[in-house]
Every structure is written in C-alpha cells, then in structure tokens.
N, C-alpha and C positions, 0 to 999 in steps of 0.2 A: 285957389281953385275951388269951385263949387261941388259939392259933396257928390258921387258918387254912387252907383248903383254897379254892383256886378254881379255874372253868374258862375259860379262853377257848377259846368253839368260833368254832372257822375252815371255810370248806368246803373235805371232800375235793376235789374235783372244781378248785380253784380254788389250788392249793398252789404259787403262787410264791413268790417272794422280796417282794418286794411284801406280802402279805398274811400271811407268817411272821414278815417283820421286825416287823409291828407286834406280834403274840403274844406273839415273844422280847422288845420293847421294854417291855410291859407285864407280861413275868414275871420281869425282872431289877428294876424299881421295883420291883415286888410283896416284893422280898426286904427291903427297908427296912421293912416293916410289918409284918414275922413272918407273910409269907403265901406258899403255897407255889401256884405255877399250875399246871396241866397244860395245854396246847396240845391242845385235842380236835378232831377231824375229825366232820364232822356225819353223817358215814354209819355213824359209829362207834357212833349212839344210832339205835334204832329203836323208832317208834312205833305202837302196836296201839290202835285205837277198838273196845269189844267194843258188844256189841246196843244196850246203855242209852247210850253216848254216851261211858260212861268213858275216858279214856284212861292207858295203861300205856306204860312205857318200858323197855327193855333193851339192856343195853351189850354190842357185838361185840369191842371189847375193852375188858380192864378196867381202870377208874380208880377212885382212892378217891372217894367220894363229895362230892361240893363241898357247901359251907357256901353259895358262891354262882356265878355262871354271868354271867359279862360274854358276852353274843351280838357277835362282831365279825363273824357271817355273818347273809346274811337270810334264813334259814329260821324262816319266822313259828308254820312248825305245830311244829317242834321246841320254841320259845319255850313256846308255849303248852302242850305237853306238861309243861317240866319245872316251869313256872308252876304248873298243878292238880296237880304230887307237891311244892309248896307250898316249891319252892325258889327265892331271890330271882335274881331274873334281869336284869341290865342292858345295854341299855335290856329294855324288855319288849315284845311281842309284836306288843300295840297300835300303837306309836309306831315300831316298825318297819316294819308293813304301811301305816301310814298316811305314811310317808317314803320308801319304797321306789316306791311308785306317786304318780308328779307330778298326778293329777286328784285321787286322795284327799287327796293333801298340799294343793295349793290349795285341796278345798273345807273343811279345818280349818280353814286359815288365815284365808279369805277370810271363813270361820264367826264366828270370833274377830274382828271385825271389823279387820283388821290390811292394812296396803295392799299388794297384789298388782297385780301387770300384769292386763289387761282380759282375760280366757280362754276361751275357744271351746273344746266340746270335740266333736271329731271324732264322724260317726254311725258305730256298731260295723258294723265290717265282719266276718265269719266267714273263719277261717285257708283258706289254698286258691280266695276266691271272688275272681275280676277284681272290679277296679271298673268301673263301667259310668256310674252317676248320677253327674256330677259336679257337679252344679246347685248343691249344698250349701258344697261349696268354694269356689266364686264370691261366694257369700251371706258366707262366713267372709272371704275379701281384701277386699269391699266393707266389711263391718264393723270389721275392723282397717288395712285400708291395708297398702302397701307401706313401706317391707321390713316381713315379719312373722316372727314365731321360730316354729316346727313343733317339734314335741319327743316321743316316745315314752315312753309313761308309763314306762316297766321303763329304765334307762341311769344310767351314772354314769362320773365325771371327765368330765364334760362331751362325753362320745359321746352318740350318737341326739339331738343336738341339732341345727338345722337354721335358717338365716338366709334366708328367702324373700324374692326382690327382682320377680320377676314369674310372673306368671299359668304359663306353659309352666312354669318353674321348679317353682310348686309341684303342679302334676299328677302331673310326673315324681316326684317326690319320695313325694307320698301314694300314688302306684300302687306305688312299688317298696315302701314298708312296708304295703301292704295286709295285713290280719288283725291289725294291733299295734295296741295303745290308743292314741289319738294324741291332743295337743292343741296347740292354740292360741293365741300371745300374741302382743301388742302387743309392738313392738321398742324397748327404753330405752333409743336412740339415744345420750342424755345419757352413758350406762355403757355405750357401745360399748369392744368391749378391756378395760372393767375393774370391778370389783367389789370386796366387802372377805369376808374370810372370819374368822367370832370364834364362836369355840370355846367353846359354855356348858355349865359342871359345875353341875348340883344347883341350877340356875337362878341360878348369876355367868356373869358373862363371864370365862375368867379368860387368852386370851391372845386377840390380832387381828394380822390380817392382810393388806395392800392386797395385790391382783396387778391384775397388769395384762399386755397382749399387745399388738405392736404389727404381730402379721401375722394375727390372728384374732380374731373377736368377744366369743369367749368368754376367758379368762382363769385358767380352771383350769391350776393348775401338769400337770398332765398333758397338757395341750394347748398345752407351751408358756411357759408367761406367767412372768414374774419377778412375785416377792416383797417388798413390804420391812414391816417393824413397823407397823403402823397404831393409833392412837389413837382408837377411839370417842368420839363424841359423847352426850349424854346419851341425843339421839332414836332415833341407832342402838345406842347399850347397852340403851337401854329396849326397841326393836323387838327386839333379836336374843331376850332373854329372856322378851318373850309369846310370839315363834315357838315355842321350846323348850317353854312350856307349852300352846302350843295342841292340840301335837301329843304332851305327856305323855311328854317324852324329857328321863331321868337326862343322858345327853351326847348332845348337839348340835353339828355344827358348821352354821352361820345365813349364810347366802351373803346380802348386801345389795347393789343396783346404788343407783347416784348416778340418783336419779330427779330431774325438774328442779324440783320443789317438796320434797326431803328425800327419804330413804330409800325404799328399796321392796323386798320381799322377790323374793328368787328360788328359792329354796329352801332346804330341810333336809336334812341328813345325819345319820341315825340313828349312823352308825360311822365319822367319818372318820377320818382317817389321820392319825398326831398327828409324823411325822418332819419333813415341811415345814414345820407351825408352828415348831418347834424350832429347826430348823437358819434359820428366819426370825428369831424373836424369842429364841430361849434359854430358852423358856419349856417345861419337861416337861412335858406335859398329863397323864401317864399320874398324875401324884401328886395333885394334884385331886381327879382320877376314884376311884384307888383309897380317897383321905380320905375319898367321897363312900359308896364304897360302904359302908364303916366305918361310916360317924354310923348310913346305914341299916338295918344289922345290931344296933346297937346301939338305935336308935332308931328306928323302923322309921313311927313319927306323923311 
C-alpha cells in the first residue's frame, strides 16, 4: 500500500499535554504502517456554507492534504465539512455529536434497545433565565428516588456529573446549572466507585479495563480511581460492541457499571484517551485503530 497521509485534528483552544500526548501517541504508531500524521489545530480549517447549503473548506495553515482524518476533537461541523469533500474521517460526525451530548447518546442507546439506567430529562431552561417552577424536579426525585445521578449533557472525565442525596441538594445544584441541558438517572448503587472501561476498534473489544475509587462515586481515572486489567464476560463483550454500533463509532471507549442483574451501560466515548488503557493493561490501542482505518481505505464495504 502506497504511503499514507493522515490528520489528527486536536482543538486549538484545548492544547495541553493531555490532548498532544495522545496525537503524538498516534503519530509515532502511525510510523509502523508507512503513515505520515500531521497534528492539526481545528481552527487551522475554516468552514464556509454558501446559499445552497454547500459546504467549502480552507486551510489557515497549510497541510498536505490527508488520505484520511482521525477527529480526536469534537467539532462536529468541522467532521462534517471534511465528510461532504469526501474524506474518510474517524470516528465521524454522527457518532460524535451523538456521544458528545449524554441525552442524544442515551436515546441511541436506549433506541437500540440496550440497558441503560432509568433517565429523566430535565425541562429546557434558556441561558441567563432563574429558575422559578421547580414542581418538575420534585416530580423527577419522586420518580427516581434518592440518591439520584444529575449530569450535564456537554462534560467529560467524569466532570458535570452529580450524586444527589436530598431535595435541598438537588435545587441548589439545578439552579446553579441553569441554561445547560441536564439529565437525569437512577443511582447504580451496585457500581458505586466502580465501572469497567473496553475500548471497541471496528466493533472488537480489543483491550478492558476495571477502575474503581474509594473516595468518589464515580471512577474515572481522572477523578481519581485506580485501574487494573479487566476481563469481560461474554454479556459485557456483547454489550460494549452494540453500544459502539448503536451509536456508529469506528472507536469506542464503552464505560459499563455492575448493575445487580448484569451489566448496564453508562456511556460512550467517541475519543478516548488510549495512555491509561496502556499503561493498565500494555495494550497499544492506537494499532487497532490505525489497522482499522487501513482495512477501511482499503475496503471501505
């Protein structure tokens, strides 16, 4: 196969070490497959909608042109920009926007009929307005009960996530996010502190991962939690890979809690971060991925 050009676009706006590391991680693998990466900055692409709907794209600075476009940011119009100039882009645009926002992602999943915690979703509030009616949120702790999870649809490593144990509690909490999409879950008690995390290429599972916390509910290694190798079971190898296809994502990472009759999704990660599987299990995620994008350059059925 003829040598290769990709992009991993990163956001400007978000340039730490954090989010470099994984670029650089995926463009030294990249060198084992005769593929060359550029690390591109999303402000570096600018896109123009003319009258009819078309959309154009134009680079502020310039890169060679990619054969294909791994998105490790979530700029979903960018996605679809370089999507309709008919460049393969992973994941894609879709599966982005539908993983980026937790009420879209649950109702794929929940679509799919795949088992999810019980979800309430908060009535839209407009940015700037108090809240005033809270009749509604009464209605939502009566139906779910105490403690209850609150969550902001836009967050990740497990910020804007929220453990509600009483009434006062969750007032304070929905008045101070007033204007932000919010929702509602049942608490998986069962998976308090801990979860598993399995990383699906091209719809395998191809590494996993328990964490667990023993000073906070959630379990994301960002908040905290240790690690160690996890071994799926058939139920949660089979869950984590309809998750990945419910929601039409090349890579996945499939967050499951221990629900007390088997597995239960929590959600999906369109781009997660492949250092901590690694340095968990020794498993390079980024080779997978790039095999994956291979077959589908090749084989695109």
């Amino acid at each position: 196969m003829a040598r290769l050009t990709g992009w991993v676009i990163y956001n400007g706006n978000l340039k730490t070490e954090k989010f470099l590391d994984y670029g650089r991680w995926i463009q030294q693998a990249a060198k084992s497959y005769n593929i060359d990466i550029h690390l591109v900055a999303n402000h570096h692409i600018l896109t123009t909608i003319d009258h009819n709907g078309t959309r154009s794209w134009e680079m502020t600075t310039a890169y060679p042109i990619p054969d294909f476009v791994h998105m490790a940011d979530k700029d979903v119009a960018l996605a679809r920009t370089l999507q309709q100039a008919n460049i393969p882009v992973f994941n894609q645009a879709e599966a982005i926007d539908l993983c980026d926002h937790k009420g879209k992602m649950h109702e794929a999943l929940a679509k799919a009929g795949l088992p999810v915690p019980k979800t309430i979703l908060a009535p839209n509030v407009f940015s700037g307005i108090p809240i005033i009616e809270t009749s509604a949120y009464e209605h939502i702790a009566e139906q779910l009960g105490y403690p209850l999870i609150m969550k902001e649809a836009y967050g990740s490593f497990g910020q804007q996530v929220y453990r509600i144990t009483d009434h006062q509690t969750l007032l304070e909490v929905v008045k101070q996010t007033a204007g932000k999409d919010i929702l509602f879950q049942e608490s998986i008690e069962t998976s308090y502190g801990r979860d598993i995390r399995l990383n699906v290429i091209g719809g395998k599972v191809v590494a996993a991962m328990a964490r667990t916390s023993k000073a906070d509910f959630r379990a994301n290694v960002t908040a905290g939690g240790a690690t160690e190798p996890y071994e799926p079971n058939e139920q949660e190898h089979t869950l984590a890979i309809k998750a990945a296809e419910a929601v039409n994502a090349d890579f996945a990472g499939v967050d499951l809690l221990f629900g007390p009759n088997g597995p239960i999704l929590c959600e999906i990660n369109s781009n997660p971060h492949i250092r901590s599987i690694y340095e968990c299990t020794g498993t390079d995620v980024a080779n997978p991925m790039l095999e994956h994008i291979i077959q589908q350059l090749e084989d695109p059925s």
